[in-house]
C-alpha positions in Angstrom: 0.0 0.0 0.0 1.3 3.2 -1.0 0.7 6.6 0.5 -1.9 7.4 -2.4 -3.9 4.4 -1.0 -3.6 5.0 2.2 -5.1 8.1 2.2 -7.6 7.5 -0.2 -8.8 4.4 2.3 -8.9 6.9 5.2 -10.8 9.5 3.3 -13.3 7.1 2.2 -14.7 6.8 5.5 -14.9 10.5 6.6 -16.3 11.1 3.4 -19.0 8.2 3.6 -20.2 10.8 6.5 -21.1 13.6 4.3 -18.7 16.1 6.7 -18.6 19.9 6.6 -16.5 21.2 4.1 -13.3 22.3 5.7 -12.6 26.3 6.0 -10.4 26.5 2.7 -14.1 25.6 0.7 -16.1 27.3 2.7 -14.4 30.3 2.0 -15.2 29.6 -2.0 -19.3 28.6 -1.1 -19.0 31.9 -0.3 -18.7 33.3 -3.9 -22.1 30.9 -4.5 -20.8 29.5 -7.9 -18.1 31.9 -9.1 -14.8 29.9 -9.6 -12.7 30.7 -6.9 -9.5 29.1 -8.6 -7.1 27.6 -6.4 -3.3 27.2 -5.9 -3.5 23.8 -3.8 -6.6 21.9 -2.3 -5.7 20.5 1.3 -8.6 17.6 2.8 -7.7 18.2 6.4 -6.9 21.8 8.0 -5.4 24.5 5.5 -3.0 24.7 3.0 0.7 25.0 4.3 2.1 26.8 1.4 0.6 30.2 0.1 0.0 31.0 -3.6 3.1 31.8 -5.0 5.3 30.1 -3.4 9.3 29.7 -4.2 9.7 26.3 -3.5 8.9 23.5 -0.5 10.9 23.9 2.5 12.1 20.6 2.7 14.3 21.1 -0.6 17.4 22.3 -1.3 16.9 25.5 -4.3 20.6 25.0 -4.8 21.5 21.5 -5.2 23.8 20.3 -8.0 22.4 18.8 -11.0 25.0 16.1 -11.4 25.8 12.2 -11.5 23.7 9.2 -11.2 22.5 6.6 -8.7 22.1 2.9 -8.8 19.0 1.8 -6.9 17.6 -2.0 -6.3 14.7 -3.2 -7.2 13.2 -6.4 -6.5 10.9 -9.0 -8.9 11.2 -8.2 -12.9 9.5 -6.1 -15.5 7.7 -6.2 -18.9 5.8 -3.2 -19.0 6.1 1.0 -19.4 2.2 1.5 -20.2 0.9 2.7 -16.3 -2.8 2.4 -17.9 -2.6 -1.2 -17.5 -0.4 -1.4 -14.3 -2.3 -4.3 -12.1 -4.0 -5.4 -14.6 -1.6 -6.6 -17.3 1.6 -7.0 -17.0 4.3 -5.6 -14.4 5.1 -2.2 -14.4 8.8 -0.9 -14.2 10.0 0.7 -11.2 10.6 4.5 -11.8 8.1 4.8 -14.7 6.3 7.8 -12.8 9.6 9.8 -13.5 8.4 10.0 -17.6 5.0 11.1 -16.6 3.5 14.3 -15.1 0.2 14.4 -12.7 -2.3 17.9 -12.4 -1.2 18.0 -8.5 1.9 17.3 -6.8 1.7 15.8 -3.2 3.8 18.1 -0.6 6.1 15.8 1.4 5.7 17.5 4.5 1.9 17.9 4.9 -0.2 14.6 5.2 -3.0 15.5 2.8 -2.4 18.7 1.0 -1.2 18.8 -3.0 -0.8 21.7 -5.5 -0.8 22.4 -8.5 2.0 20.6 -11.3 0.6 20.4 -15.0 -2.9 22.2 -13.6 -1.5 25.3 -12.3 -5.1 26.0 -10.5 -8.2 24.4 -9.9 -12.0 25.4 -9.5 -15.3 23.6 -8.7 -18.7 25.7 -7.2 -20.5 25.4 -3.8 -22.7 22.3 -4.4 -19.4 20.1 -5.9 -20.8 19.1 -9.3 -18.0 19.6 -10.8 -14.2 20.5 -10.4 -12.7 22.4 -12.9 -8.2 22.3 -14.0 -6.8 24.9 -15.9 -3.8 24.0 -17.0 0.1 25.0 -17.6 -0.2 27.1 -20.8 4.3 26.1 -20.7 3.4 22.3 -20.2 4.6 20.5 -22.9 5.5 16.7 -23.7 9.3 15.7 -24.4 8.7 15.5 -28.3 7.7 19.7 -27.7 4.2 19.6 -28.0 2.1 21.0 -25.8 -0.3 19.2 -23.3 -3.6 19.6 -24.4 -7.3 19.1 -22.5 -8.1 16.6 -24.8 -4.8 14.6 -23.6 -6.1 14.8 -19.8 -9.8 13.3 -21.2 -8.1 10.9 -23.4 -6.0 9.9 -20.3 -8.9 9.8 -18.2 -11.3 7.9 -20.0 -8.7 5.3 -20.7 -8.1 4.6 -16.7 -11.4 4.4 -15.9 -12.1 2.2 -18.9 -9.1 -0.3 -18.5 -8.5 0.1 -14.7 -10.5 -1.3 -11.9 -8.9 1.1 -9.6 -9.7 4.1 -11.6 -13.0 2.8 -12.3 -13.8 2.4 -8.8 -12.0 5.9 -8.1 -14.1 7.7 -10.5 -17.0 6.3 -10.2 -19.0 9.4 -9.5 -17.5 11.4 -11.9 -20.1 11.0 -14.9 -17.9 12.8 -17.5 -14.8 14.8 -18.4 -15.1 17.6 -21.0 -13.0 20.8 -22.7 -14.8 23.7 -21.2 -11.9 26.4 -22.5 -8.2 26.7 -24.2 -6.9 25.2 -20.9 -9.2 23.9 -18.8 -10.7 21.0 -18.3 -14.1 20.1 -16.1 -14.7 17.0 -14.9 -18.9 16.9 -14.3 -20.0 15.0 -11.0 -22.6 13.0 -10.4 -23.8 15.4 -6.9 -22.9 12.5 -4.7 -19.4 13.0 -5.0 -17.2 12.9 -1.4 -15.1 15.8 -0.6 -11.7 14.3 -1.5 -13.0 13.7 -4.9 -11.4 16.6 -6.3 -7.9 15.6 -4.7 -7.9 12.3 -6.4 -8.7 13.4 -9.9 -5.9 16.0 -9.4 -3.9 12.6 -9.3 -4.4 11.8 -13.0 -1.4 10.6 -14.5 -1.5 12.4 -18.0 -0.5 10.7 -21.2 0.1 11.7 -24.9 -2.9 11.4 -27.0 -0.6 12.2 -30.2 1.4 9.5 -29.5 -0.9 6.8 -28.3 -3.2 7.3 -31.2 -0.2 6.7 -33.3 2.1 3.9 -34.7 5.3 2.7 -33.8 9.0 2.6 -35.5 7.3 -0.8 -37.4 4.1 0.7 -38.5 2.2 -1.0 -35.9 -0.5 0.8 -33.7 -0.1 1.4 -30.3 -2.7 0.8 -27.9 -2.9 2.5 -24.7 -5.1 -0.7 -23.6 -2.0 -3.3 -24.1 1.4 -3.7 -22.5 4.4 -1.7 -24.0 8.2 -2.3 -24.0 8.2 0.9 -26.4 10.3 3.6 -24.8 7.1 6.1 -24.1 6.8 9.4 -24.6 6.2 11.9 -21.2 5.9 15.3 -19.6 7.6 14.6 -16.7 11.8 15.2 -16.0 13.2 11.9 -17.0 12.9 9.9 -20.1 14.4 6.2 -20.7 17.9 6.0 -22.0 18.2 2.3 -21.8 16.5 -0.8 -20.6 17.1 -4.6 -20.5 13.8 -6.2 -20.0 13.6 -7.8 -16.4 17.3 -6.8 -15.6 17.7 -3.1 -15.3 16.1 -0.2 -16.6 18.1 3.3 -16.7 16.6 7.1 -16.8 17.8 10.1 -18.1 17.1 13.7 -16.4 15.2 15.8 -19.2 17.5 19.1 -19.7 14.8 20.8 -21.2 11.9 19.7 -18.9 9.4 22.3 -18.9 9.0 22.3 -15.3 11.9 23.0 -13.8 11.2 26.2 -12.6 7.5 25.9 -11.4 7.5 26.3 -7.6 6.4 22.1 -6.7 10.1 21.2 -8.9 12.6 23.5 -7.7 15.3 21.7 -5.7 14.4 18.5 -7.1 15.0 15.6 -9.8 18.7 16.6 -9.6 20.5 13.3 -10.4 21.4 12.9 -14.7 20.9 9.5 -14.2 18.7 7.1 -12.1 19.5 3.1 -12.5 17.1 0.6 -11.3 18.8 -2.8 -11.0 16.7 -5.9 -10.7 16.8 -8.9 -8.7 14.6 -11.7 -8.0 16.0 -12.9 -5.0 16.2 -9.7 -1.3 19.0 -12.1 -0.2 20.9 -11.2 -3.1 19.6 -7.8 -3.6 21.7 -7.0 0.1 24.8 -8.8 -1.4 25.3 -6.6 -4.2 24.8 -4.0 -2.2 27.5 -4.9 -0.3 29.2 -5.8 -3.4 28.6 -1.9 -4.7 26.7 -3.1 -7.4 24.1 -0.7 -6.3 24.6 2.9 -4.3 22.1 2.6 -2.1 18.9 0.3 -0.1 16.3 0.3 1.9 15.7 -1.9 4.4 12.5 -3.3 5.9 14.4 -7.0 7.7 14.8 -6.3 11.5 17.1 -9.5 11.9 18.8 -8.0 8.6 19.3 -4.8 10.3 20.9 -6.1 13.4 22.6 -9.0 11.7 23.7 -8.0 7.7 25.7 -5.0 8.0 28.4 -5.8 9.5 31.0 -5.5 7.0 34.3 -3.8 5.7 32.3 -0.8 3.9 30.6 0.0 7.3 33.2 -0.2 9.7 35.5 2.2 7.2 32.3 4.7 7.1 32.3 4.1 3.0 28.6 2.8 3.9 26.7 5.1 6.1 23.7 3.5 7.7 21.4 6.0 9.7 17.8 5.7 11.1 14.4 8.6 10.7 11.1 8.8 11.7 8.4 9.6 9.2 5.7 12.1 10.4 3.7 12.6 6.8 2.2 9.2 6.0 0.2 6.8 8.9 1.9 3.2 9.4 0.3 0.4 10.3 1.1 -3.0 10.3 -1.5 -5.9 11.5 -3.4 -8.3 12.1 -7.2 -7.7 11.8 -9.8 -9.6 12.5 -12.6 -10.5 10.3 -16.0 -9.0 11.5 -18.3 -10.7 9.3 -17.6 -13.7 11.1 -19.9 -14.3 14.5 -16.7 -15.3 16.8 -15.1 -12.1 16.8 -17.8 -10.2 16.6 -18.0 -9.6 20.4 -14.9 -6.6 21.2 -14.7 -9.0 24.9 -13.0 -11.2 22.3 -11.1 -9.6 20.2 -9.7 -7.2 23.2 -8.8 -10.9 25.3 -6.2 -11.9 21.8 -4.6 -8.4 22.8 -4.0 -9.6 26.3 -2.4 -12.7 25.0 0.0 -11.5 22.7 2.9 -11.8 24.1 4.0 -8.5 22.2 7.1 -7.9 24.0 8.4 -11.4 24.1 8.2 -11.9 20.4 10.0 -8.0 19.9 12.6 -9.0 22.5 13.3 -13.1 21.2 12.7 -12.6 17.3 12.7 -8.6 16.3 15.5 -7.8 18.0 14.4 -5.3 19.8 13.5 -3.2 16.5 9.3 -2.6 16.7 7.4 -0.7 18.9 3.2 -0.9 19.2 1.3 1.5 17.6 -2.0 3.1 18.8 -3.4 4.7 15.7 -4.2 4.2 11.6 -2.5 7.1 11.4 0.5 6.6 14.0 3.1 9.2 13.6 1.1 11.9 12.0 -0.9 14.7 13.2 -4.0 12.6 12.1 -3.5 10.4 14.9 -5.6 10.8 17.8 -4.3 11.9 21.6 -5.9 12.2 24.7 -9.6 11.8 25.1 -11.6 14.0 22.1 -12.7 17.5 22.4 -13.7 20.5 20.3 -14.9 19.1 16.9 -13.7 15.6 17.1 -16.2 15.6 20.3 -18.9 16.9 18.7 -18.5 14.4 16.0 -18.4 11.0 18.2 -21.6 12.6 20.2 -23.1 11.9 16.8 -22.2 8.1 17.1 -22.0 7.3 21.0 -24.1 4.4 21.0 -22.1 2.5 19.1 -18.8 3.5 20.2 -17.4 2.2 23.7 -17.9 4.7 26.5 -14.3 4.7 28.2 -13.3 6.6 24.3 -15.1 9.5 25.9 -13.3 9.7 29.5 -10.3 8.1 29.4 -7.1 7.8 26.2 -7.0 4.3 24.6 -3.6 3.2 25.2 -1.8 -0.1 23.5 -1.6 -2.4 25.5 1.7 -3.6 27.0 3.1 -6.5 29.0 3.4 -4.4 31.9 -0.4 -4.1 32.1 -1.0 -7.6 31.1 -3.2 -10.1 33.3 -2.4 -13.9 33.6 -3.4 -14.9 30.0 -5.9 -17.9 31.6 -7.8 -15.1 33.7 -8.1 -12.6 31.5 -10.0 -15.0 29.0 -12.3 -16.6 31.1 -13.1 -13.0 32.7 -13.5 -11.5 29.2 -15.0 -14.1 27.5 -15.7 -17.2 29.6 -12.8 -19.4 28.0 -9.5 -20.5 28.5 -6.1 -19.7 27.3 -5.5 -21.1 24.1 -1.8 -20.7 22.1 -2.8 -17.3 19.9 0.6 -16.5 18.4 -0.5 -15.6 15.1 -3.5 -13.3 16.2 -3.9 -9.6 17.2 -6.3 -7.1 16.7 -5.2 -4.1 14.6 -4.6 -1.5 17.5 -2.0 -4.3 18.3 0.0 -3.3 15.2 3.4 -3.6 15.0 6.0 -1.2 13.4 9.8 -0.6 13.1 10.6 2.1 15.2 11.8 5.4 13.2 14.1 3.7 10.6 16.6 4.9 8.1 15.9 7.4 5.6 16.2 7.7 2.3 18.1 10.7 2.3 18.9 12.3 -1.1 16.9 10.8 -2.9 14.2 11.1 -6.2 10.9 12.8 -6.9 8.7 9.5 -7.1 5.3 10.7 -6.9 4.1 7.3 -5.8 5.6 5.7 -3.2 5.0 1.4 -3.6 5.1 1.4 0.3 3.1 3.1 2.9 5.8 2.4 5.8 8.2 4.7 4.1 9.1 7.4 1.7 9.8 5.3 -1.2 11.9 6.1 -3.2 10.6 10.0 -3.9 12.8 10.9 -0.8 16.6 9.6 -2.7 17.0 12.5 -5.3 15.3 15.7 -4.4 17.3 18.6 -2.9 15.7 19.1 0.2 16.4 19.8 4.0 14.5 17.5 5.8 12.3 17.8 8.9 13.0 14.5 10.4 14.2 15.1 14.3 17.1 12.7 13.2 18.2 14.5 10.1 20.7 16.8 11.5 23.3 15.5 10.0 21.9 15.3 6.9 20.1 18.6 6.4 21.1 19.4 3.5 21.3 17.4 0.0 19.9 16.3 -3.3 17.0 15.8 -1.3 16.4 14.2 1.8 13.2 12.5 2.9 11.9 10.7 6.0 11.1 6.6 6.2 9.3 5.2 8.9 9.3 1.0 9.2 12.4 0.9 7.1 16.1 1.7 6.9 18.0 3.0 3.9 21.8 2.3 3.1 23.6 5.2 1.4 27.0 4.0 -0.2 29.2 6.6 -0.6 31.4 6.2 -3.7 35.2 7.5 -4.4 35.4 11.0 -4.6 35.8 12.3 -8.1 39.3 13.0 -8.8 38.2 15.8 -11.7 37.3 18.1 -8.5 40.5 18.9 -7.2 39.3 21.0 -4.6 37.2 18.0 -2.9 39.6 16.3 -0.4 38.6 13.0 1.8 39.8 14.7 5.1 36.7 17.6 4.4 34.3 14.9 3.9 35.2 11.6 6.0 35.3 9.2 3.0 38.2 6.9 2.3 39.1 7.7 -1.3 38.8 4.9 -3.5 39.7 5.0 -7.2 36.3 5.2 -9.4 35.8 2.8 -12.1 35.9 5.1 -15.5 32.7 2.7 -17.1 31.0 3.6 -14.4 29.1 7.4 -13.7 29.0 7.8 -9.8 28.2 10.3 -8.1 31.1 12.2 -5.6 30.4 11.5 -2.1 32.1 15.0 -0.8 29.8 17.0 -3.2 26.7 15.1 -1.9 28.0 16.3 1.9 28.9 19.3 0.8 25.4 20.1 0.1 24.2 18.5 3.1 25.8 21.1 5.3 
């Protein structure tokens, strides 16, 4: 589950309620149905960045534009068409680089996005429709420019070939040209409040293109898998590929966007390599082989147990843990409801009793996870205390079917410490005794890694394939991070926060065509580079960190 997902799941059920419209649209029911166009749409709370905004905090403006980085990725490939993703084929890792969305997600805010090839969006009091003007600049990488009709094209081919999308837009009845540059999208007048959000997450393609033929004369079909190098919008384009192995991008030097306020301080490496294994044993081996410049890791035993090597101990492999505070983790068991033995909470609450939580962390995690307490754990979505204000008013709507104690008292996870003897509490809970539960435990038992290592300096990947960390959107993007661990690494090509995992940065040879770089001003041993190889210099990378 990605962070797309996750939040698209959580909104779902506020939505489902038919909530107020937050302050930033009630400000525009105000105009009755003028369009009130806007910079950003935020689902929760206001809008962290104002309209015209230089750049996102968490990058760095100044960041070199230079060398290339070797990622891993794991399983194979045989597809660059996104359209089908899920439904035919495998899609290649890195594929979101070529493409271009109407919003942009901001890393540092949990539900708020702005404005990428739209550069504003509309839609009236009563939400029947939502309205994107776009980029008049915007243009594809063959110079062209990117058209209404390619967002409707786009649009009506996701809903028509993915379930997903199809489920997605399901109350969005029709998209249509309504001027030069905009493009409305009508609703059907049931539509949720995050409707707007999501459809600003329309991955645009070339219409041109699709509804042409390729080098052989044959026509393409934005319905079919594709090994054809595609044609974007977005800041990288595929130099080379071998199908299943590795797959290799090129940074765009003309992209249109480099300047517009969401892009600045990011996609700063010339080259981004995806290597592909099938095997994650093998995938840390070449890491350690420096195969590949950096990793993530999700293994607690591998964490404790697989770094422990030459690299490390000479500080030519720097491994470093963050927290994440922008996307909710959760990782559980849950129980299913629809079955009449867990229906009763006495139940499900007496499983939480007898995990053994901190037994299994201490003998088999190493120590590594903590409990968490919310969907939303980590975030400022995540409930503390007992509710007040709003959030009171809210569950006053819904207390006869919520547990009373939510209203006087916090809900904390439980812990050993607070455990009673596994026998009693069954049979005072439930009337039965202790059975072996090891595999069970009711979703506010979750467990997570505790803040893990980032992926500092790393890419613009809109969509992360993970929703316990920052994927890899947080490698390549200059940024200075907000992670409470990140001190050390303020400053780079971008750093980003990852929460339930732990990234690897190798640090390569410094770059003996910059004289003025010197291992004693950065901490790395120098090691010769190998001329068929383009690295990028360690010292430059910490210079910019600084």
């Amino acid at each position: 589950m990605n962070r797309r997902s996750l939040l698209a799941s959580a909104l779902v059920v506020f939505a489902g309620q038919r909530l107020p419209f937050p302050d930033w649209m009630g400000s525009a029911a105000a105009e009755g149905a003028k369009h009130v166009w806007r910079h950003g749409l935020a689902k929760f709370g206001e809008l962290k960045y104002p309209a015209g905004f230089k750049q996102f905090d968490y990058v760095n403006p100044n960041a070199p534009k230079t060398g290339a980085a070797s990622q891993i990725s794991l399983g194979t490939f045989d597809n660059f068409n996104p359209v089908v993703a899920g439904v035919k084929g495998t899609l290649v890792q890195g594929i979101d680089f070529v493409f271009d969305t109407l919003l942009t997600s901001a890393l540092d805010e949990v539900s708020s996005v702005y404005g990428l090839l739209a550069e504003s969006v509309s839609f009236p009091e009563d939400l029947s429709s939502v309205t994107f003007r776009l980029r008049p600049e915007a243009k594809w990488q063959d110079g062209k420019p990117v058209t209404a009709d390619d967002v409707i094209f786009s649009f009506n081919a996701y809903k028509k070939v993915s379930p997903q999308a199809a489920a997605n837009y399901r109350h969005v009845v029709k998209a249509e040209k309504t001027g030069d540059n905009d493009v409305t999208f009508v609703l059907d007048g049931t539509a949720s409040h995050e409707l707007p959000i999501i459809i600003g997450q329309l991955t645009v393609m070339p219409k041109h293109w699709w509804e042409g033929s390729d080098k052989d004369g044959r026509k393409r079909s934005i319905e079919e898998t594709t090994l054809e190098m595609p044609l974007g919008s977005g800041p990288y384009k595929i130099k080379e590929f071998s199908p299943a192995h590795a797959i290799v991008y090129e940074r765009v030097k003309d992209y249109w966007g480099t300047n517009v306020n969401v892009n600045v301080g990011r996609n700063n490496f010339d080259e981004l390599r995806f290597e592909y294994f099938r095997d994650a044993t093998v995938a840390v081996e070449a890491f350690k082989g420096d195969l590949v410049d950096w990793r993530t890791e999700n293994s607690a035993k591998n964490w404790s147990t697989a770094y422990d090597f030459p690299a490390v101990t000479e500080k030519r492999v720097i491994l470093q843990e963050f927290p994440i505070t922008n996307v909710g983790v959760m990782q559980a068991f849950a129980f299913n409801l629809r079955r009449n033995k867990f229906k009763d909470p006495r139940v499900r609450q007496a499983f939480n009793y007898l995990f053994d939580f901190e037994e299994m962390n201490k003998k088999i995690f190493f120590g590594q996870y903590k409990r968490t307490g919310s969907y939303f754990e980590g975030t400022e979505l995540a409930a503390t205390g007992v509710p007040t204000g709003r959030e009171l008013e809210l569950l006053e709507t819904v207390r006869d079917k919520v547990p009373p104690e939510l209203f006087t008292k916090p809900m904390p996870t439980r812990s050993t410490a607070s455990r009673m003897p596994c026998a009693t509490t069954c049979e005072r809970l439930c009337g039965f005794s202790k059975r072996p539960v090891t595999k069970y435990a009711i979703s506010r038992s979750s467990m997570r890694r505790p803040a893990s290592l980032s992926k500092s300096n790393f890419s613009p990947m809109r969509r992360s394939s993970n929703a316990s960390s920052c994927s890899t959107s947080r490698l390549l993007n200059g940024s200075a991070s907000r992670c409470q661990s990140a001190r050390s690494i303020r400053r780079s090509t971008r750093t980003g926060c990852a929460n339930g995992t732990s990234t690897l940065l190798r640090l390569r040879g410094v770059n003996r065509s910059s004289p003025e770089t010197s291992s004693a001003a950065t901490g790395v041993r120098r090691r010769p580079i190998n001329p068929d190889r383009t690295t990028f210099s360690a010292s430059r990378i910490l210079r910019s960190m600084r």
